[in-house]
Residue frames as qw, qx, qy, qz and C-alpha x, y, z in Angstrom:
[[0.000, 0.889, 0.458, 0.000, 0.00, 0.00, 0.00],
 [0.370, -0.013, 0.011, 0.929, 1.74, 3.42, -0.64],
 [0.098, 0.658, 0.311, -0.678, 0.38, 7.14, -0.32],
 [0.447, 0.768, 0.374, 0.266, -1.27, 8.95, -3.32],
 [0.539, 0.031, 0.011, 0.842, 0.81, 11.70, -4.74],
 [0.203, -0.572, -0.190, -0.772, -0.14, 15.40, -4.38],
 [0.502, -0.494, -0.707, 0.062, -0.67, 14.91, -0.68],
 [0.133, -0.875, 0.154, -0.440, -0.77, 17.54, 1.92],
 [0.327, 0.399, -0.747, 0.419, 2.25, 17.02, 4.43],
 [0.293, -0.156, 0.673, -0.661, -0.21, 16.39, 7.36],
 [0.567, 0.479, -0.509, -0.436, -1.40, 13.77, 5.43],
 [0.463, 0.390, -0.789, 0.102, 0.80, 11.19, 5.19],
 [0.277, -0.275, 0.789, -0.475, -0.19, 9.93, 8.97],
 [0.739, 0.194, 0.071, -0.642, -3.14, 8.15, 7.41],
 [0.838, 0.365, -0.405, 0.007, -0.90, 5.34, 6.03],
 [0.185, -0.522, 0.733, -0.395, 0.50, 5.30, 9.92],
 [0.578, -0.338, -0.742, -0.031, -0.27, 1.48, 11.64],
 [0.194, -0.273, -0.742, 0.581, -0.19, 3.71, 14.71],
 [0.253, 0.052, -0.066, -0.964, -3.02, 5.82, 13.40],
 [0.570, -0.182, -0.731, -0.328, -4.98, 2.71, 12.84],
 [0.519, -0.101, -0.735, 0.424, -4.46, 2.01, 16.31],
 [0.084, 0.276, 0.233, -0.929, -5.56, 5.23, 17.68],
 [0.487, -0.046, -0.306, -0.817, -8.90, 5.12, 15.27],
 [0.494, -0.080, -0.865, 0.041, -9.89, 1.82, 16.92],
 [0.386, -0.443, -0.720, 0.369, -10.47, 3.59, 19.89],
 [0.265, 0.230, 0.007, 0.936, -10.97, 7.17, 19.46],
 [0.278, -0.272, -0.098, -0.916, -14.55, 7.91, 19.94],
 [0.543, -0.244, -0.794, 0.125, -15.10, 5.47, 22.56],
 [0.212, -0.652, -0.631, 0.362, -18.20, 6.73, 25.46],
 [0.156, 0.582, 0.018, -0.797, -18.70, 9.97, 23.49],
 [0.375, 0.355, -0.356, -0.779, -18.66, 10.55, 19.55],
 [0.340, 0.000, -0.853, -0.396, -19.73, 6.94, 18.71],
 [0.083, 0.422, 0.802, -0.416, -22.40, 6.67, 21.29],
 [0.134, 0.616, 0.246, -0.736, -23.59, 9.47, 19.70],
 [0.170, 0.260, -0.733, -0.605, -23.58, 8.07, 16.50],
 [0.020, -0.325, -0.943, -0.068, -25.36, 4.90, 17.37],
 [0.199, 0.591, 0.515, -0.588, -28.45, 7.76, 18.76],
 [0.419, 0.360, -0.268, -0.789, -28.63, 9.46, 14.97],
 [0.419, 0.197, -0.614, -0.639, -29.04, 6.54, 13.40],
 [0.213, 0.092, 0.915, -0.330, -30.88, 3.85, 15.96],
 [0.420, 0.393, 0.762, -0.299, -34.00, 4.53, 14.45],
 [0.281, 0.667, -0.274, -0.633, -33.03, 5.63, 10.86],
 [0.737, 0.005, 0.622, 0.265, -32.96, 3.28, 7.82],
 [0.801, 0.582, 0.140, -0.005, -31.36, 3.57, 4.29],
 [0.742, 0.450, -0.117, 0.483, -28.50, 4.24, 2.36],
 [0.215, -0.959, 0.140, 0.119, -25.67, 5.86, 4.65],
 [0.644, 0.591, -0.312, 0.372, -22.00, 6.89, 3.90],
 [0.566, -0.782, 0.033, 0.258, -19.39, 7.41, 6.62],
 [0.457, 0.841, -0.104, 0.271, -17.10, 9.57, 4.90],
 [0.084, 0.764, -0.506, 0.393, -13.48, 9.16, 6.02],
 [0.903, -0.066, -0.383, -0.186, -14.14, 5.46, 7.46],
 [0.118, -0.692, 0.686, -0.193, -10.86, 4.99, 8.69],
 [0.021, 0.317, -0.948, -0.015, -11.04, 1.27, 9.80],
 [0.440, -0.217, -0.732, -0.472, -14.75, 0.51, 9.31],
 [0.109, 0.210, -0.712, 0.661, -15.30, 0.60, 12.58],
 [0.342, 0.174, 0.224, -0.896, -18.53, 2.49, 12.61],
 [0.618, 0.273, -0.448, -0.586, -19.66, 1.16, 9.79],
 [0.466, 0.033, -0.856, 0.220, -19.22, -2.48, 11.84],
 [0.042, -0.093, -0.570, 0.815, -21.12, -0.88, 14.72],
 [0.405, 0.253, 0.148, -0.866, -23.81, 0.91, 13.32],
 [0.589, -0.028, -0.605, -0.535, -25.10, -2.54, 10.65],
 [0.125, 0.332, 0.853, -0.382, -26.40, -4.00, 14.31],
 [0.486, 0.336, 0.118, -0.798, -29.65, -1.29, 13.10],
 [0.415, 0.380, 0.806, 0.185, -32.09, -2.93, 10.68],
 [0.299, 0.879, 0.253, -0.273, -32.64, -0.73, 7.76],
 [0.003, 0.835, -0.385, -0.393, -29.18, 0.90, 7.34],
 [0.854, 0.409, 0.242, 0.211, -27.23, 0.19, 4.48],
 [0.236, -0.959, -0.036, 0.150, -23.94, 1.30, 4.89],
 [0.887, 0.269, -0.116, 0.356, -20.69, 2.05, 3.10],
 [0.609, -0.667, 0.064, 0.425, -17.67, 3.85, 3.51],
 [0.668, 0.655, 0.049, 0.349, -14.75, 5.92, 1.93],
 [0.586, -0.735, 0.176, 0.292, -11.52, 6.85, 3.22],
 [0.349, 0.862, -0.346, -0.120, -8.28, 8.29, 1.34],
 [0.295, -0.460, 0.835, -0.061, -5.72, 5.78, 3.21],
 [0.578, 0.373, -0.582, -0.433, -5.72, 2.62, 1.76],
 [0.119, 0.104, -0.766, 0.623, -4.10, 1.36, 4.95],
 [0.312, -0.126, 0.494, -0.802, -7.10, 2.16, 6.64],
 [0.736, -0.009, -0.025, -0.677, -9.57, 0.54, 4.24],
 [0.630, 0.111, -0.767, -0.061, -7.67, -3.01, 4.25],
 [0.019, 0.016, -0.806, 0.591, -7.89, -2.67, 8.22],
 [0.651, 0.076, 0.270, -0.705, -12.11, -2.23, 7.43],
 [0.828, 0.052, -0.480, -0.284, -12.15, -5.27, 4.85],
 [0.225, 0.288, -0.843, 0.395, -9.82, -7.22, 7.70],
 [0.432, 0.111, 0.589, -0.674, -13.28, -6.67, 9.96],
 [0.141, 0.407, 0.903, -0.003, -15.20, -8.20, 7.77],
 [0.479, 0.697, 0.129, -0.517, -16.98, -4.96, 5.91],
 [0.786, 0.307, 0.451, 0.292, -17.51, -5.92, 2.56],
 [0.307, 0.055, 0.470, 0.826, -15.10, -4.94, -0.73],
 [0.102, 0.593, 0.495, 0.627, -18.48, -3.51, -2.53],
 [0.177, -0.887, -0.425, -0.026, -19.23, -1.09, 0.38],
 [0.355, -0.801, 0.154, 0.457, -15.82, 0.88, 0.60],
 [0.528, 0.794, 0.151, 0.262, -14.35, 3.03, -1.65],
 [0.659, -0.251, -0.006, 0.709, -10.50, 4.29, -1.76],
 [0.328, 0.587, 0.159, 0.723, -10.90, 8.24, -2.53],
 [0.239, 0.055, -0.050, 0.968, -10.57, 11.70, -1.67],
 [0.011, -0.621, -0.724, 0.300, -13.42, 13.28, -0.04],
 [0.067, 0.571, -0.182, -0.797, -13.13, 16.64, -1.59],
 [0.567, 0.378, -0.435, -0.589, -14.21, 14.89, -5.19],
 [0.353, -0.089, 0.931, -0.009, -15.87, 11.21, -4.83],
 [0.111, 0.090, -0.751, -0.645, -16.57, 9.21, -7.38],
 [0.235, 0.507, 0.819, -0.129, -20.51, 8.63, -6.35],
 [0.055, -0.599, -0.490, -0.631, -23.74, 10.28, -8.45],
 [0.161, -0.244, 0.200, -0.935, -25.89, 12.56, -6.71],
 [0.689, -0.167, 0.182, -0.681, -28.23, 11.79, -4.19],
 [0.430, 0.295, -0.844, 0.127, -26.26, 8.30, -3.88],
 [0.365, -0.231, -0.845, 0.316, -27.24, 8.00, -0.21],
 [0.338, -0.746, -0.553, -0.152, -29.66, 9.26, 2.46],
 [0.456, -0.870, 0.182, 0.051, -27.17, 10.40, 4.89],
 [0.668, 0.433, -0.385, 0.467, -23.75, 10.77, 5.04],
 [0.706, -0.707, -0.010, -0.044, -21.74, 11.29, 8.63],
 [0.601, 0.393, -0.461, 0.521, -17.92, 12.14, 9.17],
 [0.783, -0.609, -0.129, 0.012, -16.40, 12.14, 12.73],
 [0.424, -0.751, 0.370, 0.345, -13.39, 14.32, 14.03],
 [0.674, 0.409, 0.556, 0.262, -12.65, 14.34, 10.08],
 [0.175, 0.888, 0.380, 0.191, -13.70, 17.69, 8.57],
 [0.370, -0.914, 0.116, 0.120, -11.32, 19.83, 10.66],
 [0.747, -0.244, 0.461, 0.413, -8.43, 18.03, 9.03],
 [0.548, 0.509, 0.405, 0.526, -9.00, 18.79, 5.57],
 [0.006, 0.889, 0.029, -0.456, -7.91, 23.21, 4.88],
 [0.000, 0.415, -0.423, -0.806, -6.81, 25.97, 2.34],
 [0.605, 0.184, -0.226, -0.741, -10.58, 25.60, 0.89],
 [0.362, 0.078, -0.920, -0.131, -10.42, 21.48, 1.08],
 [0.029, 0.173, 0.784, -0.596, -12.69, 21.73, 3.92],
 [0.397, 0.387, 0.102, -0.826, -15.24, 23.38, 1.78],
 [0.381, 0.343, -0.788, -0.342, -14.81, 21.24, -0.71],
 [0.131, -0.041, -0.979, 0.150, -15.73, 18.26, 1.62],
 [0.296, 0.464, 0.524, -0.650, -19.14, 19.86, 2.79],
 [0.515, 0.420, -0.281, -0.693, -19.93, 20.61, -0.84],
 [0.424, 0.163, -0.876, -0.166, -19.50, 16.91, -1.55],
 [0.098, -0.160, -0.931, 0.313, -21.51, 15.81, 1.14],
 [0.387, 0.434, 0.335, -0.742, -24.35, 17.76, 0.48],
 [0.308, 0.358, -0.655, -0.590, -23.63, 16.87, -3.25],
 [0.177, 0.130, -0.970, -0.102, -24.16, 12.83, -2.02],
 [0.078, -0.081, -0.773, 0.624, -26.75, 13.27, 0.09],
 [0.144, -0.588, -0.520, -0.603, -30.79, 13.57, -0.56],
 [0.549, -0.702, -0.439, -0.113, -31.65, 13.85, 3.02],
 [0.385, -0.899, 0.179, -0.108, -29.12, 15.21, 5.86],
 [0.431, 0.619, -0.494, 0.433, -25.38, 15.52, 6.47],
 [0.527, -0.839, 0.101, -0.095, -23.81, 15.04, 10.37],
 [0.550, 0.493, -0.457, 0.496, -20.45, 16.05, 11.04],
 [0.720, -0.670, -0.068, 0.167, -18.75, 15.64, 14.49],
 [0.510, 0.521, -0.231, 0.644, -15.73, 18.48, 14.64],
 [0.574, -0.338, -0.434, 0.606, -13.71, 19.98, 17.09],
 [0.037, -0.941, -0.159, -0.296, -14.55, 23.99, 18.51],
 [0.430, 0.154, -0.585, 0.670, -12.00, 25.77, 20.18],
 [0.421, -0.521, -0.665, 0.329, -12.81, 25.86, 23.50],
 [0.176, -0.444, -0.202, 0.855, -12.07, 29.76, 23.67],
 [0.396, 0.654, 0.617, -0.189, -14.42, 30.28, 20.98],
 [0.313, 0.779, -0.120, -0.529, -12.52, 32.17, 18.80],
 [0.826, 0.559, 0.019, -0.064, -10.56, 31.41, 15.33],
 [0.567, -0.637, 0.441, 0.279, -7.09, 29.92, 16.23],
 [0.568, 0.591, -0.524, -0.232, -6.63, 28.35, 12.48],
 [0.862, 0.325, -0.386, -0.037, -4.59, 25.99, 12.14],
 [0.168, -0.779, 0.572, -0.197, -2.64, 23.81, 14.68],
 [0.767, 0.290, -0.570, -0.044, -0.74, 21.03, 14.44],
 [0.634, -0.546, 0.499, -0.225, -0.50, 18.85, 17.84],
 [0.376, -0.257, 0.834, 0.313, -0.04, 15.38, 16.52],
 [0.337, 0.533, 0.583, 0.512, -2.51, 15.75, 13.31],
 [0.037, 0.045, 0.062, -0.996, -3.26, 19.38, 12.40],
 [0.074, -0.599, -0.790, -0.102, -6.53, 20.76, 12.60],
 [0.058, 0.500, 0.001, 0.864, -8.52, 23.57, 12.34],
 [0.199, -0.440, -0.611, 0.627, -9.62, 24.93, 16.06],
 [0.041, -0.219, -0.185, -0.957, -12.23, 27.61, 15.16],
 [0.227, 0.099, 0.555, -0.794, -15.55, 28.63, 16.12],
 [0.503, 0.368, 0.780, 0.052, -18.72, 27.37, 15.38],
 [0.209, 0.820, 0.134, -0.515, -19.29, 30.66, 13.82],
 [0.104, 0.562, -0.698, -0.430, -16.53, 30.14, 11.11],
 [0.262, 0.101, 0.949, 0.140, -18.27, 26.39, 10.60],
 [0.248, 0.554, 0.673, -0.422, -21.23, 27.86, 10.03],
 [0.296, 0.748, -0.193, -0.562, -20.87, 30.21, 7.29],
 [0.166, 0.255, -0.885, -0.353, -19.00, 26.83, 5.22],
 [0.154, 0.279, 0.944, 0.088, -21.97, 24.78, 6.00],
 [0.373, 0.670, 0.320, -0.556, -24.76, 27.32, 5.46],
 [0.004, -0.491, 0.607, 0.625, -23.36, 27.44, 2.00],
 [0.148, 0.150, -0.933, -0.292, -24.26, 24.12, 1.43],
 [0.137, -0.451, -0.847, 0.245, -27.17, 22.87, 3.61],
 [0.304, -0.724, -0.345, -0.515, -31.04, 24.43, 3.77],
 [0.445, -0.787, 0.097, -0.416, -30.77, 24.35, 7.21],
 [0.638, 0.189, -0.654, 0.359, -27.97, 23.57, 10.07],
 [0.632, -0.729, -0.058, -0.257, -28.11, 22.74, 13.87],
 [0.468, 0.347, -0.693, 0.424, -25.32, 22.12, 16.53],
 [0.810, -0.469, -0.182, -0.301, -25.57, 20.01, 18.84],
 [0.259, -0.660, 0.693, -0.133, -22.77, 19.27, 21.83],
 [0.869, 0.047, -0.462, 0.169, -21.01, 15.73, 21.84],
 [0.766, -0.577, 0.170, 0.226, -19.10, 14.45, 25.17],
 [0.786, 0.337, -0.080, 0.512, -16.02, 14.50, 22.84],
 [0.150, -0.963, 0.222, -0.008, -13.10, 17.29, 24.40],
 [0.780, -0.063, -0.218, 0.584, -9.52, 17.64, 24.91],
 [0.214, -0.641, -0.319, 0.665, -7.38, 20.44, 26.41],
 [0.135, -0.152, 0.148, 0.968, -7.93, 22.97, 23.39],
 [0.310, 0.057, -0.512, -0.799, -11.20, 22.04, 21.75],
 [0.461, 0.172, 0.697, -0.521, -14.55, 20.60, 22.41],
 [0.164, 0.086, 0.767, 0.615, -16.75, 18.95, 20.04],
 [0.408, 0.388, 0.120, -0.817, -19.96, 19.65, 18.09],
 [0.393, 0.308, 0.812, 0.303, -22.43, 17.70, 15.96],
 [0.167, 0.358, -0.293, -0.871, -23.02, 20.08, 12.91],
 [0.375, 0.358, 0.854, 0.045, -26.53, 18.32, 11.64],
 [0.230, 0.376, -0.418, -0.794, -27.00, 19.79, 8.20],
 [0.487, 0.329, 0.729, -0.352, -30.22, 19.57, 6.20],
 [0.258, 0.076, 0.534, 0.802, -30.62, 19.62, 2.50]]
């Protein structure tokens, strides 16, 4: 497995095995509990954009209804989702900023401490694509900075943007009829999280 060329330099960790390792557990007794509540009593077509190891997407087909696939830049990551046991025909190796599905592909779509990674307009880019895939509603789970203003860009061990919801809000209004935020249990010491539930 090898990285795709043209990457951005903060990047490259996606094709870490200790990054696998760390996604395995990341959003344990917060962001995935809070996953399993959007979609417990939803059913059709959903994406989980940025997959990493299928996890979710292993979690969330306990539901009856859902029908779920996956897409994730890292190759790495998606052999560690076929390794679980998600099938080959539900994951897709690409680049969330320009995937290769039709409009109005799936019902929902859902990234998780994702979105905040991608910048210099790539972050737009990803919201425009998920609204693009999507007939029914978007939910993103990103980090806020805790001091509520726009810190930009900082790079602990993956960069990410730390901003306010106010700055999220103007990139998803863009895209989505209507958007809500809702807190998640997620935090650390700079940034707190938010579920950004975006309606077409």
């Amino acid at each position: 497995m090898s990285e795709p060329k043209q990457l951005q330099e903060h990047e490259s960790v996606y094709w870490s095995p200790e990054m696998a390792d760390i996604l395995e557990k990341w959003g344990e007794k917060n962001a995935w509990h809070e996953l399993d509540f959007l979609f417990a009593a939803r059913t059709g077509r959903v994406l989980d954009i940025a997959c990493g190891t299928g996890k979710n997407i292993a979690d969330l087909s306990r539901f009856d209804g859902l029908d779920i696939h996956g897409c994730d830049i890292s190759d790495l990551l998606i052999g560690k989702a076929l390794e679980r046991g998600v099938a080959a025909e539900r994951l897709t190796v690409c680049n969330a900023t320009d995937m290769p599905y039709a409009a109005g592909s799936f019902d929902f779509c859902y990234s998780i401490g994702s979105l905040e990674h991608f910048r210099d307009g790539a972050e737009v880019r990803m919201i425009e694509e998920s609204a693009r895939v999507v007939t029914t509603a978007a939910f993103h789970m990103i980090p806020l900075s805790r001091s509520g203003e726009d810190e930009g860009w900082i790079t602990p061990y993956q960069g990410y943007y730390n901003n306010s919801a106010d700055w999220w809000l103007l990139r998803f209004r863009a895209s989505f009829r209507s958007v809500y935020i809702l807190p998640s249990l997620w935090d650390d010491g700079q940034s707190v999280g938010a579920w950004f539930i975006c309606h077409k």
